[in-house]
Structure formats: structure tokens, C-alpha cells
C-alpha positions in Angstrom: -6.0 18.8 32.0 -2.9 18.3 33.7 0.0 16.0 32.6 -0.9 13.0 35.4 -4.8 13.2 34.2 -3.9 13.1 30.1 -1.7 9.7 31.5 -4.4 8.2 33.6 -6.8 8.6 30.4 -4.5 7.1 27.2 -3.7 4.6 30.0 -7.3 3.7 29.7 -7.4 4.0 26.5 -4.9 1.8 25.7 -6.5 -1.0 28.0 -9.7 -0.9 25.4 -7.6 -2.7 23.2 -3.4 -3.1 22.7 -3.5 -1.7 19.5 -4.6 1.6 21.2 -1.2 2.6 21.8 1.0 5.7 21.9 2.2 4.7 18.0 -1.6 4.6 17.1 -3.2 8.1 16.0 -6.8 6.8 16.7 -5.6 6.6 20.5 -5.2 10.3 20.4 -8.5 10.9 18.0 -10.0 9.1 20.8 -9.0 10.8 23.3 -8.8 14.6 22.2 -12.3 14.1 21.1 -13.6 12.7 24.4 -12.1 15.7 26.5 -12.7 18.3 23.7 -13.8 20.4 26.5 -11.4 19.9 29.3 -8.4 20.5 26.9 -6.7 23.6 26.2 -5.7 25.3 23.1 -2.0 24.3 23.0 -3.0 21.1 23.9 -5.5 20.5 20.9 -2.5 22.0 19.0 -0.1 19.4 20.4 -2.5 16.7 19.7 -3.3 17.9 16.2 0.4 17.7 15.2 0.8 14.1 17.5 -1.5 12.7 14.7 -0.8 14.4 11.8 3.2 13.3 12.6 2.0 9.7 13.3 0.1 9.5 9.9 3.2 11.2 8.1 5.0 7.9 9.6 2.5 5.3 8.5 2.6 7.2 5.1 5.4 7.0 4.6 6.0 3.3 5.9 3.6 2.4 3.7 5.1 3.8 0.5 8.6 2.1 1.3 6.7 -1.5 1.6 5.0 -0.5 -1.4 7.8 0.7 -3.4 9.7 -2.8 -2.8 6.5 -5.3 -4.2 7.7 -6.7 -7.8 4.2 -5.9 -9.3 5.0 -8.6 -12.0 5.3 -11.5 -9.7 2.6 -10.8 -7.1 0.0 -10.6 -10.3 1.5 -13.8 -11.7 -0.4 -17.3 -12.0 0.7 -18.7 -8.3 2.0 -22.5 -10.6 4.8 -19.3 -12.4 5.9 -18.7 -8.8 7.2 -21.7 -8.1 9.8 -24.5 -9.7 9.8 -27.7 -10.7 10.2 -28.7 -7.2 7.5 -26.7 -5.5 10.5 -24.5 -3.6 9.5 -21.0 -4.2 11.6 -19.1 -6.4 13.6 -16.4 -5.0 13.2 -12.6 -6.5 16.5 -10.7 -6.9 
């Protein structure tokens, strides 16, 4: 497949749903695996490391929200996360 007909094809990809973007790996699941045929080698190859990278990134996203959740607080009784007041406490 040439450059112009790999475009034409995520483009109508993406219009199955928004999420289906060039950020998503499913978009390029998707595709390589509906063109499995038409594709060359490099191109499976490119593709392969298009969604292994984009995984890597959400991985690693992932962990860094992860890392930052005070454990102690989000298992605690919702009436200990607030004062007196109602105002939610804040979490230094």
C-alpha cells in the first residue's frame, strides 16, 4: 500500500469512532490486521513498533498517575475525607 491509501484507510478508521485516533494503538491493530495482505514487510514492522511505542506511553502514563494516588486516603471511610464543614480536605 502506498502512503495516500494507508491515509485514506486510518482516515476511515478514525471516522468509526473519535477515539480511533493516531494516539490509539487499537487504530493501527485495526488496521494492520484488515490489510494483512496488502501490507509489506517493513510496513508490518513499522506498525508493530507504532503500537508497541504507543503502549510503552500509556504504560508508562499510567504508572505516573498511579504512583501519585495516596493509597491511605482513597481507601478511607468518605465522612474521614472531609472536615467539619463538608470542604474536602486537601492532601499535601
Amino acid at each position: 500500500m502506498d502512503s495516500i491509501e494507508i491515509t485514506t484507510e486510518l482516515n476511515k478508521i478514525n471516522r468509526i469512532h473519535s477515539s480511533l485516533d493516531e494516539t490509539n494503538p487499537i487504530t493501527y491493530i485495526i488496521f494492520q490486521e484488515s490489510f494483512r495482505d496488502k501490507l509489506s514487510e517493513s510496513q508490518h514492522a513499522w506498525l508493530d513498533m507504532k503500537v508497541y511505542e504507543l503502549n510503552h506511553k500509556a504504560t508508562t502514563k499510567l504508572e505516573m498517575v498511579k504512583s501519585n494516588i495516596d493509597v491511605g486516603l482513597a481507601m478511607a471511610d468518605i465522612r474521614d475525607k472531609f472536615d467539619d464543614h463538608g470542604i474536602m480536605k486537601q492532601v499535601d
